[in-house]
LUMGU-772729 format. One record per residue (C-alpha): residue in three letters; residue number from 1; x, y, z. Coordinates in nm, 2 decimals. Layout:
BEGIN
{r "ALA", NUM, {X, Y, Z}};
...
***
This chain:
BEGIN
{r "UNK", 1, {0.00, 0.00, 0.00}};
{r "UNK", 2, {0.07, 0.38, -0.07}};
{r "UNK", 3, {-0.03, 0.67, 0.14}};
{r "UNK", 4, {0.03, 0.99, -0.08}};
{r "UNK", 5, {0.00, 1.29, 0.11}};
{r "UNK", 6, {-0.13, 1.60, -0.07}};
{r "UNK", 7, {-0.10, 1.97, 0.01}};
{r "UNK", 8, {-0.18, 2.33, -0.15}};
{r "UNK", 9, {0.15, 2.35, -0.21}};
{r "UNK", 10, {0.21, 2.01, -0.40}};
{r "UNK", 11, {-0.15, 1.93, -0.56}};
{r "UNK", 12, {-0.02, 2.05, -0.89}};
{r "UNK", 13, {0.37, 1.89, -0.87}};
{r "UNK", 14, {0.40, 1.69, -1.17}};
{r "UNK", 15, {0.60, 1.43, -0.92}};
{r "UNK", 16, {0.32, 1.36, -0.71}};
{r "UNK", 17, {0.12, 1.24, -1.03}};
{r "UNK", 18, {0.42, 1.00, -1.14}};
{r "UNK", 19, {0.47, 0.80, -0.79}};
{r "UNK", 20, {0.08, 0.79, -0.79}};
{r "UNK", 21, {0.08, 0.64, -1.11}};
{r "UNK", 22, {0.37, 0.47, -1.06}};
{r "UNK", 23, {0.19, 0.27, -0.78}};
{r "UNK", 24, {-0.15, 0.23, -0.92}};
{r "UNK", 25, {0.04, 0.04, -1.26}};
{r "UNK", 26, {0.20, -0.19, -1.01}};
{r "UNK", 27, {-0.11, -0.25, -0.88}};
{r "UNK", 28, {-0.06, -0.12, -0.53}};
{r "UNK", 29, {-0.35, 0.02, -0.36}};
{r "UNK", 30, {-0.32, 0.41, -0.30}};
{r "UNK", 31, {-0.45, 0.62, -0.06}};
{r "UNK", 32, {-0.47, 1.03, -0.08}};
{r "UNK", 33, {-0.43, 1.19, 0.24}};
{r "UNK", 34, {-0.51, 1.57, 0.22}};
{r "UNK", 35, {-0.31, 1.77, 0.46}};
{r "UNK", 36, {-0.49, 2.16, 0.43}};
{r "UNK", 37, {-0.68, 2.16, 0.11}};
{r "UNK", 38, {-1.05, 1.97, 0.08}};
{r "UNK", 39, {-1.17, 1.74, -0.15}};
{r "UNK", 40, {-1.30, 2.03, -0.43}};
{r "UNK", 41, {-0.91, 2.04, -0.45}};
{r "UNK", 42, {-0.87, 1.75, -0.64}};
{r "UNK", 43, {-1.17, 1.78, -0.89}};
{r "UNK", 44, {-0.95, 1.85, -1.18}};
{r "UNK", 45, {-0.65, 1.65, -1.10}};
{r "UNK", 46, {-0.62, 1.27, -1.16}};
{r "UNK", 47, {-0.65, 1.19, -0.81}};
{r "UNK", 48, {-0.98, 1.04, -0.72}};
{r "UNK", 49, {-1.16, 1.26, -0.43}};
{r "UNK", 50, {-1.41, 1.01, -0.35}};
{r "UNK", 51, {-1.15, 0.81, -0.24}};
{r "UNK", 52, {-0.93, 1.05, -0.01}};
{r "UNK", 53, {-0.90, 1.12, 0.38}};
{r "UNK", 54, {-0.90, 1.45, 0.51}};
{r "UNK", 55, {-0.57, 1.41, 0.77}};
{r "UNK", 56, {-0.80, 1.66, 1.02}};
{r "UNK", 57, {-1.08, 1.40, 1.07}};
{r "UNK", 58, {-0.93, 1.18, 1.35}};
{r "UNK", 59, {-1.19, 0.92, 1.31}};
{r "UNK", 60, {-1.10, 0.89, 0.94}};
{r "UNK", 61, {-0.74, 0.85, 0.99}};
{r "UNK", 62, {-0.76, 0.62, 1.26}};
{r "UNK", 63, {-0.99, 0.38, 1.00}};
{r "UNK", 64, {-0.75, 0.44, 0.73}};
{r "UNK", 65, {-0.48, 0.26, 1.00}};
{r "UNK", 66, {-0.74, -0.01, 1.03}};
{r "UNK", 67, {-0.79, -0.04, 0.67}};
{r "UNK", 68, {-0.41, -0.08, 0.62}};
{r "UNK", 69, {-0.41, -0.31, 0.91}};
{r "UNK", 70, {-0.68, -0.56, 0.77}};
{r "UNK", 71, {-0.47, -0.51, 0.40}};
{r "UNK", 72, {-0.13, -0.59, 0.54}};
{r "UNK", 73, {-0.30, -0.91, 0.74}};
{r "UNK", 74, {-0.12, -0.72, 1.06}};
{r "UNK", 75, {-0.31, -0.96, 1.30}};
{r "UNK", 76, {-0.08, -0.94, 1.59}};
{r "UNK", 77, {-0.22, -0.60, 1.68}};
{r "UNK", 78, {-0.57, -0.59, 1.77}};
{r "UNK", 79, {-0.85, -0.35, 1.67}};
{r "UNK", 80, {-0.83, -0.21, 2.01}};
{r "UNK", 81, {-0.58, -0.21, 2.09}};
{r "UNK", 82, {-0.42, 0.02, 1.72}};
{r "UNK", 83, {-0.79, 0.26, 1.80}};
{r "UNK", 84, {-0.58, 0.35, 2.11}};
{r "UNK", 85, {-0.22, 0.36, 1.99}};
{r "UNK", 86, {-0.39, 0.52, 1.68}};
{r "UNK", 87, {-0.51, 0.83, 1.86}};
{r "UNK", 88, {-0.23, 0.88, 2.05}};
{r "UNK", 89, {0.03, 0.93, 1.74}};
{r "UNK", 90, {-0.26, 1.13, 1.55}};
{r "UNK", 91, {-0.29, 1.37, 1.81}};
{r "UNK", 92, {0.08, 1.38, 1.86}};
{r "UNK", 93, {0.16, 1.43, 1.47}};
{r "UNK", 94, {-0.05, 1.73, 1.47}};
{r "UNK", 95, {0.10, 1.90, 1.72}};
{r "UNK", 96, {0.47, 1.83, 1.56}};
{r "UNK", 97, {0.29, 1.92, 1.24}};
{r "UNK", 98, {0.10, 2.25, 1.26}};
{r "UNK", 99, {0.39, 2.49, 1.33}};
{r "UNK", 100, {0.55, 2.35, 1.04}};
{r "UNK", 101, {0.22, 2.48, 0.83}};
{r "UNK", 102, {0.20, 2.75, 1.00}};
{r "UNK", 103, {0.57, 2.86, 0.91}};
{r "UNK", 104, {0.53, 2.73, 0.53}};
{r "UNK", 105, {0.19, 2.93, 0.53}};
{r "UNK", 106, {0.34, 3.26, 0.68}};
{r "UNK", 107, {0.67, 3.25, 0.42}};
{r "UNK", 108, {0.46, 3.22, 0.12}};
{r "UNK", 109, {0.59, 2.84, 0.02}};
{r "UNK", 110, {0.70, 2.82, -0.33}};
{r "UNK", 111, {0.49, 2.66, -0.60}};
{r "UNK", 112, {0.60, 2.65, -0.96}};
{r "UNK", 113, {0.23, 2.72, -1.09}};
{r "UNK", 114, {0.26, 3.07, -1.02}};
{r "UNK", 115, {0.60, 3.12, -1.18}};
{r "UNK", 116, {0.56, 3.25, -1.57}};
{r "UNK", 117, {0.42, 3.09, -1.79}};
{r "UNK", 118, {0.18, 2.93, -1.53}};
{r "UNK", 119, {0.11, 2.72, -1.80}};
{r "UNK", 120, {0.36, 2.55, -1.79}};
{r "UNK", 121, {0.36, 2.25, -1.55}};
{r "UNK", 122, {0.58, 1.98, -1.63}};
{r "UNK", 123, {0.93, 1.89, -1.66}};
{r "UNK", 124, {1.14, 1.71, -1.96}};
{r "UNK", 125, {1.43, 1.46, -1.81}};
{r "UNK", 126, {1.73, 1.48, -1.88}};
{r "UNK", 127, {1.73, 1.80, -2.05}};
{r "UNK", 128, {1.94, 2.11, -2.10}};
{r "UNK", 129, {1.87, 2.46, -2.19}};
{r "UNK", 130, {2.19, 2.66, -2.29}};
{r "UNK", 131, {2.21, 3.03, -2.21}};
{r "UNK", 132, {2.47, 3.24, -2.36}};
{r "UNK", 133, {2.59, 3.63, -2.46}};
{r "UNK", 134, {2.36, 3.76, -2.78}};
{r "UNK", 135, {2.26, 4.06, -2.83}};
{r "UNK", 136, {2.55, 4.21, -2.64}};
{r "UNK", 137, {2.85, 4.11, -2.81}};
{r "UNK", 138, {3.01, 4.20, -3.17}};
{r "UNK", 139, {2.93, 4.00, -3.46}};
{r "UNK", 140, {3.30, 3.83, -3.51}};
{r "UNK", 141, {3.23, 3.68, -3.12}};
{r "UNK", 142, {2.87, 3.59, -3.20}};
{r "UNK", 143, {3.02, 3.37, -3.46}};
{r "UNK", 144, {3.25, 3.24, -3.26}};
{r "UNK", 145, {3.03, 3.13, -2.96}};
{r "UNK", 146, {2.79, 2.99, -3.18}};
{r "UNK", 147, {3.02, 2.75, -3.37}};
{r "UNK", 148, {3.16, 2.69, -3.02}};
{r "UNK", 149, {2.78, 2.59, -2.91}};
{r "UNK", 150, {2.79, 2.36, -3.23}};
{r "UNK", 151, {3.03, 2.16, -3.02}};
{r "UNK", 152, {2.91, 2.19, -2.74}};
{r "UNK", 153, {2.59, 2.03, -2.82}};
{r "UNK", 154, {2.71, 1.74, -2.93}};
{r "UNK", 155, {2.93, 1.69, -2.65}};
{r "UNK", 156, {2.59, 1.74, -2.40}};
{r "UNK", 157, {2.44, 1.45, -2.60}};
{r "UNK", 158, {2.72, 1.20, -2.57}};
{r "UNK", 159, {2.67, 1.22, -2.18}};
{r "UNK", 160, {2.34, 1.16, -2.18}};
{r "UNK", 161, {2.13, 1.49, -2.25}};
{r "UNK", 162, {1.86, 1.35, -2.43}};
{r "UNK", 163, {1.70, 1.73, -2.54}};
{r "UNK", 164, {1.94, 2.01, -2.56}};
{r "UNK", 165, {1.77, 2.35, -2.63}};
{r "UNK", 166, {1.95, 2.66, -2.69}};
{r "UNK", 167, {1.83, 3.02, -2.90}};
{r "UNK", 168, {2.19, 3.09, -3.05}};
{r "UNK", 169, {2.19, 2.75, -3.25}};
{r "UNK", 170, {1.84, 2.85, -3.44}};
{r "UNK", 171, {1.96, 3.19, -3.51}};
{r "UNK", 172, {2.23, 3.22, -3.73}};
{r "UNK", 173, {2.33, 3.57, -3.71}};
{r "UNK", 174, {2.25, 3.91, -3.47}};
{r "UNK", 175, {2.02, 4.02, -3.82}};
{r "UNK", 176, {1.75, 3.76, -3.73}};
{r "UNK", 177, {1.67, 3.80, -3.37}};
{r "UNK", 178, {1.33, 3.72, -3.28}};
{r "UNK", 179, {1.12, 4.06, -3.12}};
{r "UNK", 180, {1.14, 4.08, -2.76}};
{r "UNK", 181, {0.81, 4.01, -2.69}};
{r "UNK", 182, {0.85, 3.69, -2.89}};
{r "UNK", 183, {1.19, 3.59, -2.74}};
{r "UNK", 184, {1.06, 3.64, -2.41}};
{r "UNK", 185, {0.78, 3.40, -2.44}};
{r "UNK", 186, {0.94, 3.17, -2.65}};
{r "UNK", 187, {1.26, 3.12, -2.38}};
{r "UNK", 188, {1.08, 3.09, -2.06}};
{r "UNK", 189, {0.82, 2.87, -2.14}};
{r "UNK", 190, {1.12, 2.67, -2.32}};
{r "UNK", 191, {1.33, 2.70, -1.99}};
{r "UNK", 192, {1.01, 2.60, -1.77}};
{r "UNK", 193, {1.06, 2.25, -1.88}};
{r "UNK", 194, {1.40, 2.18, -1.88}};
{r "UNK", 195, {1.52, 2.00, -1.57}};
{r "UNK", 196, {1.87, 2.16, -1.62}};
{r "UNK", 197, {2.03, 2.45, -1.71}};
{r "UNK", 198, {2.38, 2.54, -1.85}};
{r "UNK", 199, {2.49, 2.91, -1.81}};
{r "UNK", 200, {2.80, 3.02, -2.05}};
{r "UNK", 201, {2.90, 3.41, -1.93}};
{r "UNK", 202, {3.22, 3.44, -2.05}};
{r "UNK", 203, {3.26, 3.84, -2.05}};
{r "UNK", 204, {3.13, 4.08, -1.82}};
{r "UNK", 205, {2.83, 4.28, -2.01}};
{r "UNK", 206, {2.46, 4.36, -2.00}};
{r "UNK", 207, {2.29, 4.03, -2.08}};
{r "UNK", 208, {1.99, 3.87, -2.08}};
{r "UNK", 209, {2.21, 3.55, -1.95}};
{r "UNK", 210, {2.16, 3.71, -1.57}};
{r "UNK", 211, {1.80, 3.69, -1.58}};
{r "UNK", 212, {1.78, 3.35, -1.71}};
{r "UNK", 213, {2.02, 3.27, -1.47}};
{r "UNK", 214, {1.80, 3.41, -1.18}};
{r "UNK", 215, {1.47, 3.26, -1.32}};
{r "UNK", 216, {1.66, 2.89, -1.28}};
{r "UNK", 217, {1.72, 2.93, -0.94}};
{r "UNK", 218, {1.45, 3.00, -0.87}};
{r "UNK", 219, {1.24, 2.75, -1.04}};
{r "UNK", 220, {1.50, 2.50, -0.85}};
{r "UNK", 221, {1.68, 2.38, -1.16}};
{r "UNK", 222, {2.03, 2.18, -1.14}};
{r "UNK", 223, {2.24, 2.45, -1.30}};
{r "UNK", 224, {2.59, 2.49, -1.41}};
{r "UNK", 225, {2.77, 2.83, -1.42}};
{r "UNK", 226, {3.09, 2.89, -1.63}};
{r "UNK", 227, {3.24, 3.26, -1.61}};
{r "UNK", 228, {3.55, 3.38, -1.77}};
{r "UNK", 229, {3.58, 3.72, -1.65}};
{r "UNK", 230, {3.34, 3.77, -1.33}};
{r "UNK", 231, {3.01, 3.72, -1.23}};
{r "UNK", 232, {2.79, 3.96, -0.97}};
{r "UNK", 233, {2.95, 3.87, -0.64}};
{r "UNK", 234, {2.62, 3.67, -0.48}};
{r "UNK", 235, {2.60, 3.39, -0.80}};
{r "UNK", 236, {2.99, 3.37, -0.74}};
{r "UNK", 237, {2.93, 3.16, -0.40}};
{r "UNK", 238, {2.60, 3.09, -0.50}};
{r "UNK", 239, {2.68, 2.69, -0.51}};
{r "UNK", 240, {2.80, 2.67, -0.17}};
{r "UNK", 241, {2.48, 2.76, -0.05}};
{r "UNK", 242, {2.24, 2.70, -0.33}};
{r "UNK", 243, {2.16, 2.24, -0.41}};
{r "UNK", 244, {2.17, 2.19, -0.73}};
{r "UNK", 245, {2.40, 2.46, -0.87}};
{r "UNK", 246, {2.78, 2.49, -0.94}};
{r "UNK", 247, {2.96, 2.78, -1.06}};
{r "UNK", 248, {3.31, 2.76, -1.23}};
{r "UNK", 249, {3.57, 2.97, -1.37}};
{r "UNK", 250, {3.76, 2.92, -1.63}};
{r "UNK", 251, {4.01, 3.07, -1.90}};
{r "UNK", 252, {3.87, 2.97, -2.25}};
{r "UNK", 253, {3.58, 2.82, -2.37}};
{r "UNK", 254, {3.70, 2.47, -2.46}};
{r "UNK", 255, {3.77, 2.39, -2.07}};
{r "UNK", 256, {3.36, 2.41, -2.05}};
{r "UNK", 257, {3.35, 2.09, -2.28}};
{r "UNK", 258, {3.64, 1.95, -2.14}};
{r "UNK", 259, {3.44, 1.97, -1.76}};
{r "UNK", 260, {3.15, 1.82, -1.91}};
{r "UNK", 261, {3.32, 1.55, -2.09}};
{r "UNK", 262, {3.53, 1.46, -1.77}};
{r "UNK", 263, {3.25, 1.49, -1.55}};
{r "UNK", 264, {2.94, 1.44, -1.73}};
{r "UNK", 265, {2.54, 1.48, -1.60}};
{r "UNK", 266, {2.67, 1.52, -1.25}};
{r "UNK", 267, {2.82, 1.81, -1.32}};
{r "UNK", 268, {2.44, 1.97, -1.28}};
{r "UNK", 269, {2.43, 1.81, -0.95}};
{r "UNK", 270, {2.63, 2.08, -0.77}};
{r "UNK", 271, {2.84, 1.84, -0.69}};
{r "UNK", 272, {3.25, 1.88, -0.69}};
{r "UNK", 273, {3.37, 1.86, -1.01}};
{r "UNK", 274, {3.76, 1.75, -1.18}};
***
């Protein structure tokens, strides 16, 4: 059996969908425990209402521990007996759990619904979206990164990258930039759904790259950060203090695909890398 507790905050997770799922194919019995949000909540979601247990009704959770018990053949605990233990660990888990609400409640907990474009709501594995200089550089280095990205991409692939998206490689030249309006819709809903992010900043100018570098964080995605020159002192540290994201300087651009190459996927980990 599978108890899968839902919240405000998670009801619209893509992840709480695929361990559901991944449950009801292996044929294990579910059941939806709502923590703070009724059963109206799950009307247009997947998860089947008529089957949940609101977590504040004692009497309901202490049958769903009766209901496991008589699933799981736990026999050498009786009825009574698990009414009385039962109501003793409820009452006792509320009161461990309600200042932890009540904090999550007060800081406004993060949900990636209400990050642009809300619609947006999933997440592709193994995926990579590349952010580098544009509009800010000279022509002669916009040629050069780009046939530097040529590489690059390939290199992402061979360790595993399955989709690697990234706006320099579909425009040939500075002459055929999209309009803003149009980049900016096009990028984010593109960066929404990649589960990784690769940020290439090798000079120190005015570029979009900072604000696509802010949006990953805070849409929690493993990022990597290469610099050549400097970055604004707080993204410098940022992976000592940040999961998920590692920033690294180096002198040219081919030690970016020689990092990759040695170190591959877990290089987005914010793990240490060679």
């Amino acid at each position: 059996m599978g108890i899968v507790c839902i919240t405000k905050e998670n009801l619209n997770a893509p992840w709480l969908y695929y361990e559901a799922g991944a449950m009801v194919t292996e044929s294990i019995q579910v059941i939806h425990l709502l923590v703070g949000c009724d059963f109206s909540s799950l009307s247009n979601t997947p998860l089947n209402g008529k089957q949940a247990i609101d977590f504040y009704n004692c009497g309901k959770f202490i049958k769903m521990l009766q209901d496991i018990r008589s699933a799981m053949d736990y026999n050498f605990i009786s009825k009574k007996t698990l009414d009385k233990l039962g109501e003793d660990a409820y009452w006792g888990l509320r009161d461990r759990l309600e200042p932890v609400l009540v904090s999550l409640r007060n800081i406004g907990f993060y949900n990636a619904k209400n990050v642009y474009p809300p619609s947006i709501s999933t997440v592709k594995l193994n995926s990579v979206y590349v952010s580098v200089l544009m509009a800010s550089v000279d022509d002669g280095r916009y040629t050069e990164l780009r046939e530097f990205l040529v590489k690059l991409e390939k290199v992402l692939k061979n360790v595993g990258f399955i989709e690697v998206n990234c706006p320099m490689l579909n425009i040939p030249d500075k002459r055929h930039f999209d309009g803003d309006i149009k980049a900016l819709n096009d990028n984010f809903s593109i960066m929404k759904q990649m589960d990784s992010l690769l940020i290439i900043y090798p000079e120190k100018l005015p570029s979009s790259v900072l604000i696509e570098c802010g949006y990953g964080i805070a849409l929690s995605k493993k990022m990597a950060i290469f610099y050549m020159d400097t970055l604004p002192w707080m993204l410098q540290s940022a992976g000592t203090y940040i999961p998920n994201l590692m920033t690294r300087k180096v002198t040219k651009l081919e030690e970016i695909i020689q990092i990759i190459e040695v170190n591959g996927m877990v290089l987005f980990e914010g793990d240490s890398v060679n």
